[in-house]
Jmol script that loads the backbone (N, CA, C; Angstrom):
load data "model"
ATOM      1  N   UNK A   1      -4.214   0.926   4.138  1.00  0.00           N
ATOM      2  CA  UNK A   1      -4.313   1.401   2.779  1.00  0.00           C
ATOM      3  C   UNK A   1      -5.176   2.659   2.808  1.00  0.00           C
ATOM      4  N   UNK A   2      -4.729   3.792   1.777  1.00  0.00           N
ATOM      5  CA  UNK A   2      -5.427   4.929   2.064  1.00  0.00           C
ATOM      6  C   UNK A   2      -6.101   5.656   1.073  1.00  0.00           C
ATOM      7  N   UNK A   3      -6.726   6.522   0.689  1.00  0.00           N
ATOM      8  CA  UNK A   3      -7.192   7.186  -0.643  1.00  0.00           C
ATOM      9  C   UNK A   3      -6.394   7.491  -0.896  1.00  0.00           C
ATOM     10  N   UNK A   4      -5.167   8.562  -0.654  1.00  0.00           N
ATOM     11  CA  UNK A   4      -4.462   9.578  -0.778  1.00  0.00           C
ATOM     12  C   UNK A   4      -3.112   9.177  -0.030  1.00  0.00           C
ATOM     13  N   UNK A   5      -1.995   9.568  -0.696  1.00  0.00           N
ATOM     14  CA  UNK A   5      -0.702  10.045  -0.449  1.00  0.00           C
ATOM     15  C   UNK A   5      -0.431  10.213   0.887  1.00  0.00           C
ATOM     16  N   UNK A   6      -1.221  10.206   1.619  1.00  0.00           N
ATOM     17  CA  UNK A   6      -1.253  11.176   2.941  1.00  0.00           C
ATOM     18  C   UNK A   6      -1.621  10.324   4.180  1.00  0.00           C
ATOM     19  N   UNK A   7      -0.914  10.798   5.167  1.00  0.00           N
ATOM     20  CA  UNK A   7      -1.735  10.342   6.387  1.00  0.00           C
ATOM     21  C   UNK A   7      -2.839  10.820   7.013  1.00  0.00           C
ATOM     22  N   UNK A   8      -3.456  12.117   6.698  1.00  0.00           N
ATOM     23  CA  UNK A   8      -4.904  12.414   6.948  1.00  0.00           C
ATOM     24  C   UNK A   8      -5.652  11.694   6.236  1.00  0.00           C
ATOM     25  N   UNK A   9      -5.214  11.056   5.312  1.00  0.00           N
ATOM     26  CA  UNK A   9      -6.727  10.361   4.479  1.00  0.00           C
ATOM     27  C   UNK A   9      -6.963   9.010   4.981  1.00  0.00           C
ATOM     28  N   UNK A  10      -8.309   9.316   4.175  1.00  0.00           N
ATOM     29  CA  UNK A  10      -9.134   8.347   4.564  1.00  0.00           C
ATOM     30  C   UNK A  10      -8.875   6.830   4.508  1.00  0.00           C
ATOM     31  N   UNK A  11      -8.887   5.422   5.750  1.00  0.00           N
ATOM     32  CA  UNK A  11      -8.071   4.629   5.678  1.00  0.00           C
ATOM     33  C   UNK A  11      -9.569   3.997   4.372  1.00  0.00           C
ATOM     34  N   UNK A  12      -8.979   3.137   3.595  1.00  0.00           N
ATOM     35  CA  UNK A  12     -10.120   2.120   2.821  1.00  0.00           C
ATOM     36  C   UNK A  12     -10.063   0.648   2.818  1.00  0.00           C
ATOM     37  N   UNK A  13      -8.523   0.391   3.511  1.00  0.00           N
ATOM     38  CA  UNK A  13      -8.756  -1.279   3.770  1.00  0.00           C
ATOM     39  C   UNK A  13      -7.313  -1.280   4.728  1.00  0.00           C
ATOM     40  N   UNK A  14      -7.144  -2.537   5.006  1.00  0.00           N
ATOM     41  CA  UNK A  14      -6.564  -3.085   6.020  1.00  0.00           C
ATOM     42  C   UNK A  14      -5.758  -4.211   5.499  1.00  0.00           C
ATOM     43  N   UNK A  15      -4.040  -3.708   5.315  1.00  0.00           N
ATOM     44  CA  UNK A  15      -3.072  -5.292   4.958  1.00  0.00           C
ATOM     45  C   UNK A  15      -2.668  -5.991   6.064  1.00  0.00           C
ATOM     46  N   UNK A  16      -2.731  -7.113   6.078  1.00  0.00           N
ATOM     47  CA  UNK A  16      -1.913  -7.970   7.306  1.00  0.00           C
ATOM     48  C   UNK A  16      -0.771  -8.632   6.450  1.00  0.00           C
ATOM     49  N   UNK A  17       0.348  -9.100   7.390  1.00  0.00           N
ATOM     50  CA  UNK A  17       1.473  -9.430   7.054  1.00  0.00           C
ATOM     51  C   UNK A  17       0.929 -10.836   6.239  1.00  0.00           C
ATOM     52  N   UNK A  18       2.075 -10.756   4.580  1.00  0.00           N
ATOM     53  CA  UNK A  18       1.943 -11.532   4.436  1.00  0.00           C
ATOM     54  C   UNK A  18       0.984 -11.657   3.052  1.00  0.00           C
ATOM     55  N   UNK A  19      -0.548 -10.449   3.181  1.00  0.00           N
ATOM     56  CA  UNK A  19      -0.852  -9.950   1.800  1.00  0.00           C
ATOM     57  C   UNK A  19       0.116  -9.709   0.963  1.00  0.00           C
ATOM     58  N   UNK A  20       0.031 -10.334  -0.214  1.00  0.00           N
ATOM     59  CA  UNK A  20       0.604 -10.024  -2.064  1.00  0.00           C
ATOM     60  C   UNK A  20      -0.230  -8.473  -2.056  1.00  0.00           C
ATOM     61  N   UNK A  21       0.781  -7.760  -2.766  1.00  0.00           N
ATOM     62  CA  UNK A  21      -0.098  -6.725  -3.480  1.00  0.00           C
ATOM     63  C   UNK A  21       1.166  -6.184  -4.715  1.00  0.00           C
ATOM     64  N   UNK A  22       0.749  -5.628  -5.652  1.00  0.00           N
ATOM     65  CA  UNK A  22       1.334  -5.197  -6.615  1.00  0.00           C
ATOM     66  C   UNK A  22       1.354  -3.400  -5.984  1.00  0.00           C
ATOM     67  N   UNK A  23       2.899  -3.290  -6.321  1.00  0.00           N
ATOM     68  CA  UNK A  23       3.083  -1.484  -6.636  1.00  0.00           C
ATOM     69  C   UNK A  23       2.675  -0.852  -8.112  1.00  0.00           C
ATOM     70  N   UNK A  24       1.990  -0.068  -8.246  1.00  0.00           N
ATOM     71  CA  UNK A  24       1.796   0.294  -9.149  1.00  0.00           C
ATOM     72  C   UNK A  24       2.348   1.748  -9.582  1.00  0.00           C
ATOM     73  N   UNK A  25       2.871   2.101  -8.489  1.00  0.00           N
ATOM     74  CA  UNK A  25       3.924   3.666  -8.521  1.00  0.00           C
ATOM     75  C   UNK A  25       4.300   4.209  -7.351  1.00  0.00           C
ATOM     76  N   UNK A  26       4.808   4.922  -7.299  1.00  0.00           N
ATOM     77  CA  UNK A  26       5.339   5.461  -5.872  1.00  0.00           C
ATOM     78  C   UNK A  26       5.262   6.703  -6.023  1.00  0.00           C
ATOM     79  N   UNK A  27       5.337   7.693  -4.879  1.00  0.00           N
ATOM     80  CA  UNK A  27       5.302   9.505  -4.782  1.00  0.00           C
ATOM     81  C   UNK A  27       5.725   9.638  -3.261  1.00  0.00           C
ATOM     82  N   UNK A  28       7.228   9.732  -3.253  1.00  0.00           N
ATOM     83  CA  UNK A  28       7.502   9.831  -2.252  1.00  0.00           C
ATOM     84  C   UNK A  28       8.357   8.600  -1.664  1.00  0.00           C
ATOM     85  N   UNK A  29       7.666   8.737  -0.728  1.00  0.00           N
ATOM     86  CA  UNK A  29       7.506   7.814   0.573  1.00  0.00           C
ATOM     87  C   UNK A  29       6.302   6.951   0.775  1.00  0.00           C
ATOM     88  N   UNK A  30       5.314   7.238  -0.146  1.00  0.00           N
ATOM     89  CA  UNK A  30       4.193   6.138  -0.527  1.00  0.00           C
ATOM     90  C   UNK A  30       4.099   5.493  -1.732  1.00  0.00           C
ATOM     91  N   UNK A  31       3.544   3.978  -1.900  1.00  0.00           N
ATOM     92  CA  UNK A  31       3.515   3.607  -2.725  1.00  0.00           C
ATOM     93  C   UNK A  31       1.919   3.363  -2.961  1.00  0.00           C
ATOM     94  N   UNK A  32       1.768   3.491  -4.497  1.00  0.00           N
ATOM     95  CA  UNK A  32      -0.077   3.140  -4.781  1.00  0.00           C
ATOM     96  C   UNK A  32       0.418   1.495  -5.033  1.00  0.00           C
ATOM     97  N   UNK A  33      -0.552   1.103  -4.299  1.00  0.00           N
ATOM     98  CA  UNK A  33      -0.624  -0.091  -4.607  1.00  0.00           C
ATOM     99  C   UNK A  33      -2.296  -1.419  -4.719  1.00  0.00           C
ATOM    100  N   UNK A  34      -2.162  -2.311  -5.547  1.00  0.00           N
ATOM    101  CA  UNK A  34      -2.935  -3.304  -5.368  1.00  0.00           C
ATOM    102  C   UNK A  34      -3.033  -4.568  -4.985  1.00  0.00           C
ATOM    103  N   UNK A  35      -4.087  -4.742  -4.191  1.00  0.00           N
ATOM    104  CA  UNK A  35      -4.090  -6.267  -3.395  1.00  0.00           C
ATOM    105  C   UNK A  35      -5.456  -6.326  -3.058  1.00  0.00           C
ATOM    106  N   UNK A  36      -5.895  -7.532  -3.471  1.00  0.00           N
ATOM    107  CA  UNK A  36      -7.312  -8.198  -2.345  1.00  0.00           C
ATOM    108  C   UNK A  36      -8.250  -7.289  -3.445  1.00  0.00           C
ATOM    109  N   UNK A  37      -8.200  -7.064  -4.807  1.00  0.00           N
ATOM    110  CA  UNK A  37      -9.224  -6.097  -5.384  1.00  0.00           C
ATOM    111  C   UNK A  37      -9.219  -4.638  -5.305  1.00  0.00           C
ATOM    112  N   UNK A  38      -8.041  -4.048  -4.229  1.00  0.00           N
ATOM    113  CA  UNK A  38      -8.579  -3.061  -3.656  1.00  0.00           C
ATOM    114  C   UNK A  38      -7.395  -1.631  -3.803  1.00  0.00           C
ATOM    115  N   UNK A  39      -7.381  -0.794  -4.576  1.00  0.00           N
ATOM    116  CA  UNK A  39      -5.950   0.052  -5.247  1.00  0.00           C
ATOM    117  C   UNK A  39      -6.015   1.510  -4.027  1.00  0.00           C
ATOM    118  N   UNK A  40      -5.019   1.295  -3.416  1.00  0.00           N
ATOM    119  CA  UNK A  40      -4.914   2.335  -1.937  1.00  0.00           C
ATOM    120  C   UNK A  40      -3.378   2.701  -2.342  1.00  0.00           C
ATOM    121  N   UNK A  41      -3.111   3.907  -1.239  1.00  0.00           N
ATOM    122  CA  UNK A  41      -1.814   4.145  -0.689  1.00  0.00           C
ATOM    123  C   UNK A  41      -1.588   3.605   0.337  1.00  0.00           C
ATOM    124  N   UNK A  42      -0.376   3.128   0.359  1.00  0.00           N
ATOM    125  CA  UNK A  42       0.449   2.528   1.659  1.00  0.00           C
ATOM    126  C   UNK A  42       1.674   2.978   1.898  1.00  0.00           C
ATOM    127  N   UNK A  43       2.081   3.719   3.451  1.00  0.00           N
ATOM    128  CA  UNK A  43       4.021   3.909   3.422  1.00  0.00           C
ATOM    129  C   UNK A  43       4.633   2.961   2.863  1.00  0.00           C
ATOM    130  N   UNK A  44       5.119   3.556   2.099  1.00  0.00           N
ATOM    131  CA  UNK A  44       6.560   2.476   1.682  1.00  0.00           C
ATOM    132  C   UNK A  44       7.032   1.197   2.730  1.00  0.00           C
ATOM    133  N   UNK A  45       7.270   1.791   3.817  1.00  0.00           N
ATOM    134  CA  UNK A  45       7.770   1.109   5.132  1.00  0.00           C
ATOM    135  C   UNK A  45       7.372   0.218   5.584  1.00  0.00           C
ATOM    136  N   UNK A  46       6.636   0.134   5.360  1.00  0.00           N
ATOM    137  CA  UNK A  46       5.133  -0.862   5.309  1.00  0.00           C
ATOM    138  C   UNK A  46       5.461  -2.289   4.431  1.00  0.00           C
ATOM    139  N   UNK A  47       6.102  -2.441   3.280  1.00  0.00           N
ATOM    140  CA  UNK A  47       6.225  -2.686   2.370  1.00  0.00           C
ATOM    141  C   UNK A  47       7.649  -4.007   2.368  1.00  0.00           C
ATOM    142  N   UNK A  48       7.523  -5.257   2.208  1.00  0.00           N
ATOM    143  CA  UNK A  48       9.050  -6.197   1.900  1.00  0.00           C
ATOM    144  C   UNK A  48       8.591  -6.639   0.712  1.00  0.00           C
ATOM    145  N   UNK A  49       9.852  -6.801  -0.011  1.00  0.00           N
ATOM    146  CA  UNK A  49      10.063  -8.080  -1.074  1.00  0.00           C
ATOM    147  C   UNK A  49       9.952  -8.881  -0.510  1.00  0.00           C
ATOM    148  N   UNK A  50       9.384  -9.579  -1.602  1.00  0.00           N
ATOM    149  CA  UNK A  50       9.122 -11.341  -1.513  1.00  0.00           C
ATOM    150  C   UNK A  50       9.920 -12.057  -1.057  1.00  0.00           C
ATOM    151  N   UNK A  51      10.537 -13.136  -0.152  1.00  0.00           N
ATOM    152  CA  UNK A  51      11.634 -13.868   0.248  1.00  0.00           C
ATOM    153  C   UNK A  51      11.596 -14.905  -0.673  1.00  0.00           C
ATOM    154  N   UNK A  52      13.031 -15.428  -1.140  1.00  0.00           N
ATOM    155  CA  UNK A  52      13.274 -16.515  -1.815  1.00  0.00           C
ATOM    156  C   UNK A  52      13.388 -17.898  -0.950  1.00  0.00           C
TER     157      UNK A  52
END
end "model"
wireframe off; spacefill off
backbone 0.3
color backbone group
């Protein structure tokens, strides 16, 4: 998870497979998102739906 849009920025937390987090928008190829308290950017790619 990152401050910024970007891959130079600064990392601010760490998802492991399997963290819930809410999208809260996307720009790009990143999504802002929240989980664990904590509102970062993450690649998209990074990213599954929930399995039924």
């Amino acid at each position: 998870m990152r401050a910024e849009a970007t891959l130079n920025s600064k990392v601010i937390n760490q998802l492991v497979v399997g963290d819930k987090v809410v999208v809260l928008k996307t720009n790009g190829s990143w999504a802002l998102v929240e989980g664990n308290g904590v509102k970062g950017w993450v690649a998209s790619e990074y990213l599954s739906s929930p399995r039924s």
